[in-house]
N, C-alpha and C positions, 0 to 999 in steps of 0.2 A: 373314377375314370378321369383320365385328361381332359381337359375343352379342346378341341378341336381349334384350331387357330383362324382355318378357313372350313368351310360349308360349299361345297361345288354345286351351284343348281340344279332345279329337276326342270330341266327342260323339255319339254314334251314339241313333238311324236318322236319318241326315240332319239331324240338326241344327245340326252343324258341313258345312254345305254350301258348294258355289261361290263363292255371294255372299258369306259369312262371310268364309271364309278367305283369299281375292280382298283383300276391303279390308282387313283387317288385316296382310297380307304387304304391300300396298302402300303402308300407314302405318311399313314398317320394322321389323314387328314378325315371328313364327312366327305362320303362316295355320294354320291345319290344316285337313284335310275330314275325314269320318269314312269308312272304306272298310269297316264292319262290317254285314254282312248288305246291304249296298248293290245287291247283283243285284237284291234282292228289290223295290228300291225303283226302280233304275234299268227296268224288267221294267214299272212302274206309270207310270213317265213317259211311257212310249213309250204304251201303254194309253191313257192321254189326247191320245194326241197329240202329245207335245211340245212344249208352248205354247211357243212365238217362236222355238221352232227351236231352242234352245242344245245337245242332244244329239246332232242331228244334223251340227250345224256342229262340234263337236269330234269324231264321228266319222268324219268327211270326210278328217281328219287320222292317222286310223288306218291304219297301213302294210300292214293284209293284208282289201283289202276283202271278201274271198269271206265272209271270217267277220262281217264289219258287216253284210252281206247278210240272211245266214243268222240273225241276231237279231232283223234289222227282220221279216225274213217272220213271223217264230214271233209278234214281242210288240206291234211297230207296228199302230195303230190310227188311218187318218188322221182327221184333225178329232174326234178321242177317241170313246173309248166312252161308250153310256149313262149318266147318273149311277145309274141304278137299279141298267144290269148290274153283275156281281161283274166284279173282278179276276180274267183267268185264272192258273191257279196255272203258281210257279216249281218246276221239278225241287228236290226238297230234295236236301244234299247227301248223298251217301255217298264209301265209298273207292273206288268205280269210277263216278265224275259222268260223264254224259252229255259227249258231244262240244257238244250246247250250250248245257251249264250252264258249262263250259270257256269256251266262247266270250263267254257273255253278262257271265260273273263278270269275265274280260279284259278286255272292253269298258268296264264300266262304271265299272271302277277308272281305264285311261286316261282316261276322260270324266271323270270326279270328278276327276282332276287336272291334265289339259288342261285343263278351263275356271277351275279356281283358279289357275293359274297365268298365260291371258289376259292379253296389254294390259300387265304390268310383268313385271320381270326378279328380285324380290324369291323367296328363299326359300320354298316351301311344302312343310309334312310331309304325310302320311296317316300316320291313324291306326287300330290293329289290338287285337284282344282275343286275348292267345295260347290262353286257353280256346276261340275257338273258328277252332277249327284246322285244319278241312279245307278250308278255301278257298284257306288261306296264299298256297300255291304259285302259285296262278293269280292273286290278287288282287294278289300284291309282282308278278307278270311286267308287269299290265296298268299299274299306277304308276309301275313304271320304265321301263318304251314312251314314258310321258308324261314322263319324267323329274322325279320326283318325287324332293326336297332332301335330306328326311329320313323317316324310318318311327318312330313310335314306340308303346310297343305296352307294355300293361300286364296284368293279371287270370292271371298264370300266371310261370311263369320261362323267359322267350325266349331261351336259351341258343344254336337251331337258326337265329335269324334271320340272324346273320352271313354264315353258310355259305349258306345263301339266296341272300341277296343278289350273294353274290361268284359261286355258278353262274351264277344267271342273267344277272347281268353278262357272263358268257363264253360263255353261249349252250349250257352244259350240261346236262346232266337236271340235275333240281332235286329232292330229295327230301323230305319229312318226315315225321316220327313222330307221331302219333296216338296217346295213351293208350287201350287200352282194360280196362275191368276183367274181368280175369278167372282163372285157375289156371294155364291154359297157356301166353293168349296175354295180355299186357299192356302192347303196342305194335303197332300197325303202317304199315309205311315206305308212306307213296303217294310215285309220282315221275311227273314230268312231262316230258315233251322238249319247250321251243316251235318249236324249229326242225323236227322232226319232224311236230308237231303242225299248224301253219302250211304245209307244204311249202317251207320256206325260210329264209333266213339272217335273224337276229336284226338290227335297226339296232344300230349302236355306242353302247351306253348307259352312264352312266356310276352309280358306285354310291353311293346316298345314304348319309349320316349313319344313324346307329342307335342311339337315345334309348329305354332303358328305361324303361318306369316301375313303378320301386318304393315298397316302404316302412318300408325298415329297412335298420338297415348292412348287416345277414348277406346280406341276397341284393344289396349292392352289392360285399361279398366277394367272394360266389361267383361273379360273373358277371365279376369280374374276373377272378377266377384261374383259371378255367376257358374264358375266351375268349383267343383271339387279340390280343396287344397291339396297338391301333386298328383292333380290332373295334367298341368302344363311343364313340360321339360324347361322349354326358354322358350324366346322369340326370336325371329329374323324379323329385323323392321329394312322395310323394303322402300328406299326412295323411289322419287318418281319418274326418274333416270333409266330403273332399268327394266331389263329385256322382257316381252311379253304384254302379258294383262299389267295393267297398270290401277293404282285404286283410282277414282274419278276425282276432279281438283274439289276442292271443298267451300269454292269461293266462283262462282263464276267457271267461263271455258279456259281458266288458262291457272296454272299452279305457282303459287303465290305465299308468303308469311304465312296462311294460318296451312299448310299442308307441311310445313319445316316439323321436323319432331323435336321435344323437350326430351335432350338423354337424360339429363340428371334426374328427369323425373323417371324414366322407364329404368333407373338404375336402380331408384328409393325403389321397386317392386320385390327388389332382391333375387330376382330370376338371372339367369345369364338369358345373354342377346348377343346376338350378331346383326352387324349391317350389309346391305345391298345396295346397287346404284351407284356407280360407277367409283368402285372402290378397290378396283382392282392393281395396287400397287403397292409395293413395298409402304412408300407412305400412308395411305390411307389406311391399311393397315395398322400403324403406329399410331394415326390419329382413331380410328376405332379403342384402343385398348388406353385412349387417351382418358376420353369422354363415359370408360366402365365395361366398353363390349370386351367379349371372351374373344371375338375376331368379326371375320367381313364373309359375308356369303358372295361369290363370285360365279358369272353364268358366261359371259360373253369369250371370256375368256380362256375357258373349256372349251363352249361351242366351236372357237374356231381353229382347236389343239388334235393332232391326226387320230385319236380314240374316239372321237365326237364320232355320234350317228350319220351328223350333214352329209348331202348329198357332197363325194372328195370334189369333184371340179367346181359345185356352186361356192364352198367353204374354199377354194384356191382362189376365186374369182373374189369372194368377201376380201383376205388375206392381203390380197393385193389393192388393191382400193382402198384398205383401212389404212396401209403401210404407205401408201402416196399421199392419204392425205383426204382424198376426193370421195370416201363413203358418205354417204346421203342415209341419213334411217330419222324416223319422222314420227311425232308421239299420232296416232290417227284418231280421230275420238271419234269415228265411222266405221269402222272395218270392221271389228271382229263384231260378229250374232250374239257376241253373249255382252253387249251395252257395255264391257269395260273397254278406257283408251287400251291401245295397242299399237305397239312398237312395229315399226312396221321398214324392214332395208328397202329401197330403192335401186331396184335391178331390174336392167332390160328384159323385158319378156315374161314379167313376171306379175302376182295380180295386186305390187306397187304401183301398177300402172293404170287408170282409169278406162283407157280403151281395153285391155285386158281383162279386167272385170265384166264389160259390157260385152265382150265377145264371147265369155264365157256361156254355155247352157247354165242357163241356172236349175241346181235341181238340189234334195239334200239326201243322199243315200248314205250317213256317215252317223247324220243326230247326233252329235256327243253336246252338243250347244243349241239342242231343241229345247223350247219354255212346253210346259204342262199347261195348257187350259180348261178352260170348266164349258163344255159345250151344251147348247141350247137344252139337248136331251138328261142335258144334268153327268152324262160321262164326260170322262179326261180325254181331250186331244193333243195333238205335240206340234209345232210351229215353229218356223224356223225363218228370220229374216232376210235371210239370204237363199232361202229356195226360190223357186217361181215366184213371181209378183202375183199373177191371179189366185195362184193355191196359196197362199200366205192371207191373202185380201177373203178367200171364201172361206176360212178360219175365224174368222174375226179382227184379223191384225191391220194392222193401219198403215197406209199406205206409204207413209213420210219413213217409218222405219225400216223399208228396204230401200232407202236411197244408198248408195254407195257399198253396199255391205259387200265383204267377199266371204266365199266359202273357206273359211280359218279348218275344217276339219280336213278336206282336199288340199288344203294346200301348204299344209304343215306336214301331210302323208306324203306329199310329192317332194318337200324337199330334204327328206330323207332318203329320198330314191326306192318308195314302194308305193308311187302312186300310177293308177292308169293313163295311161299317152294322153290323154284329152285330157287330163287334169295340169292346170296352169301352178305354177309352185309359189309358196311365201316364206320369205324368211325373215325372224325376229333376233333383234341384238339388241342390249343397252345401249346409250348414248353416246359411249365411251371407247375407244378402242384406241387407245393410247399409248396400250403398251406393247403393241404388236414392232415398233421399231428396235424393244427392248430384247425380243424373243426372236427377230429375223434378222439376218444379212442383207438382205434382199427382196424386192415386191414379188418373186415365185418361191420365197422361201416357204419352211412350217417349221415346227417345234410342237413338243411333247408336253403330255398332261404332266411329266414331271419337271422338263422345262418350266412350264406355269406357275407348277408350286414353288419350284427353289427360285424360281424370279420373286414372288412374293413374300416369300423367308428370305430374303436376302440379305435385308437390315440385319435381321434376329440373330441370322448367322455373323454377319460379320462382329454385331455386338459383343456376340458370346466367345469370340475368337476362332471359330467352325471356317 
């Protein structure tokens, strides 16, 4: 197979969706969809209805209908619900999920990559946050149903995903360990049967590619030498530039010399790599394939291309602000619940704003960034920095760690445009938006996901005489 030249991020909640990662798989490129917190969102589709059908026709596709059944009943809303009414809520997770948070989570990861994949035969990833880890298991079964390329998955050190993969390839229980803090207990193994589970035998799936994303030699060390040789596809090394979780500085609060990467050392690995962090240009491009990379992993620049999930007016409002000149987006080493920095745009009314946050109810009905603890009675509780201060405090958590936090699960749903009215929205970008003057006429202009790509093949093209 060809290297891909670019990698389109999996930006989650939906942002990196169907129609995203569809047309850039079928430009020849790495598609991705985002499969993080995705029930939650797939749960709000159905709710509406499913306008034009596209969920229901990829679940038509799904080999164990009892369980498609069993999800329509719970979340399907025909010809959609009220714009007034709320969304009804999804089971949050824990380590014993419901039979149809099982189901719905399975579903909706097939559906995310049964309809990316649609209509061409090109390549497409899902992508995963290993911080949030209790889904894993059910979310990689429902992606590989769909036969999804590759998995790639970053914010933690994905050591457990190989093994993953290759059970449920075989139709095994499938395990994984969950960190939890505590004295006693400070893991615990969930495991899943789907053949059990299902009442039957697995389709013959095959097992995709496994792209970590890091950002530093040491954990392209360790993950070699601790995996299985052709455990790992390649790498994305991800600077600290871009969009999202970010890794923590390795020196102090501010990122400095020893956070830079040695390519020529992540080259001696002999793996292919791509880069991230503000690399979204014809040149950097050429400087990636300078330095050994196969190409550059690009997010921001998708995000804000008309196939992106984003909410159309907040991504018109971004568009225009990048293109003037006057975007504001700011590394936050506060905000998101799950302790990593995060990227964080600067937009009126939004919970970039400090008075915004504190206006907010604080509450967490979403969990995807709740920590596991070891409670007095010796069982597991879930905690989340950003819910309530007193219920966070009568947990056992500490009080300095909900300073500033926002709710990143609400507010990455809302600005996708499927969060409820009282929910305040957040939006993430890399550093860089540099090349939105290259892709617009104008601060109300847009441009396409294949606009994007032939902006970034552009040298290549004219190189080769195209």
């Amino acid at each position: 197979m060809e290297f891909p030249k670019i990698i389109q991020g999996g930006m989650g909640v939906i942002i990196s969706g169907p129609p995203l990662a569809k047309e850039v798989s079928r430009l020849g490129q790495l598609g991705t969809v985002s499969g993080v917190a995705f029930e939650r969102i797939f749960a709000r589709i159905l709710q509406r209805g499913d306008p034009g059908g596209q969920i229901r026709h990829a679940l038509s596709h799904f080999p164990f209908q009892e369980y498609v059944k069993r999800v329509m009943d719970a979340f399907f809303v025909e010809g959609g619900k009220f714009e007034s009414t709320a969304f009804k809520a999804v089971p949050i997770f824990n380590i014993n999920p419901s039979p149809l948070l099982i189901s719905l989570t399975i579903c909706a990861n097939f559906a995310l990559v049964w309809l990316a994949k649609e209509g061409h035969t090109n390549p497409v990833s899902i992508n995963y946050l290993e911080k949030v880890a209790m889904p894993h298991i059910y979310a990689i079964t429902g992606a590989m149903l769909a036969s999804v390329d590759f998995i790639t998955m970053g914010a933690g050190i994905p050591l457990q995903i190989p093994e993953v993969i290759n059970t449920v390839a075989e139709g095994r229980t499938v395990t994984y360990r969950v960190p939890v803090i505590g004295e006693n207990i400070t893991s615990h193994e969930m495991s899943f049967n789907p053949e059990q589970f299902f009442g039957g035998k697995l389709p013959s799936m095959k097992r995709p590619g496994f792209i970590p994303i890091i950002a530093s030699n040491l954990l392209a060390k360790i993950l070699v030498e601790r995996l299985p040789e052709g455990s790992i596809y390649g790498f994305v090394i991800e600077e600290p530039t871009a969009g999202g979780h970010n890794a923590p500085p390795r020196r102090g609060g501010f990122y400095g010399p020893k956070d830079e990467v040695d390519y020529p050392k992540i080259a001696s690995i002999g793996l292919p790599f791509w880069i991230g962090g503000s690399k979204a240009s014809p040149e950097m491009l050429e400087w990636a394939f300078s330095v050994g990379a196969k190409g550059i992993q690009v997010g921001s620049i998708f995000a804000l291309c008309e196939e992106s999930g984003m909410d159309p007016k907040i991504r018109a409002e971004i568009r225009k602000l990048g293109f003037q000149g006057k975007l504001k987006i700011r590394t936050d080493m506060r905000f998101s619940p799950a302790g990593f920095p995060f990227k964080v745009v600067e937009l009126l009314g939004t919970l970039s704003e400090p008075e915004v946050i504190k206006s907010r109810v604080r509450r967490c009905d979403q969990g995807a960034l709740a920590t596991l603890y070891e409670k007095p009675d010796g069982l597991i509780g879930y905690r989340c920095p950003a819910e309530s201060t007193e219920c966070f405090i009568s947990k056992g958590g500490d009080v300095a760690d909900t300073f500033s936090r926002g709710c990143l699960c609400n507010g990455l749903i809302s600005a996708a445009g499927f969060g409820n009215k009282e929910e305040p929205l957040v939006v993430t970008l890399g550093d860089d938006t540099s090349f939105l003057p290259f892709l617009m006429y104008s601060p109300n202009g847009s441009y396409s996901a294949e606009d994007a790509v032939d902006y970034l093949l552009s040298q290549i093209t004219l190189a080769s005489g195209g």
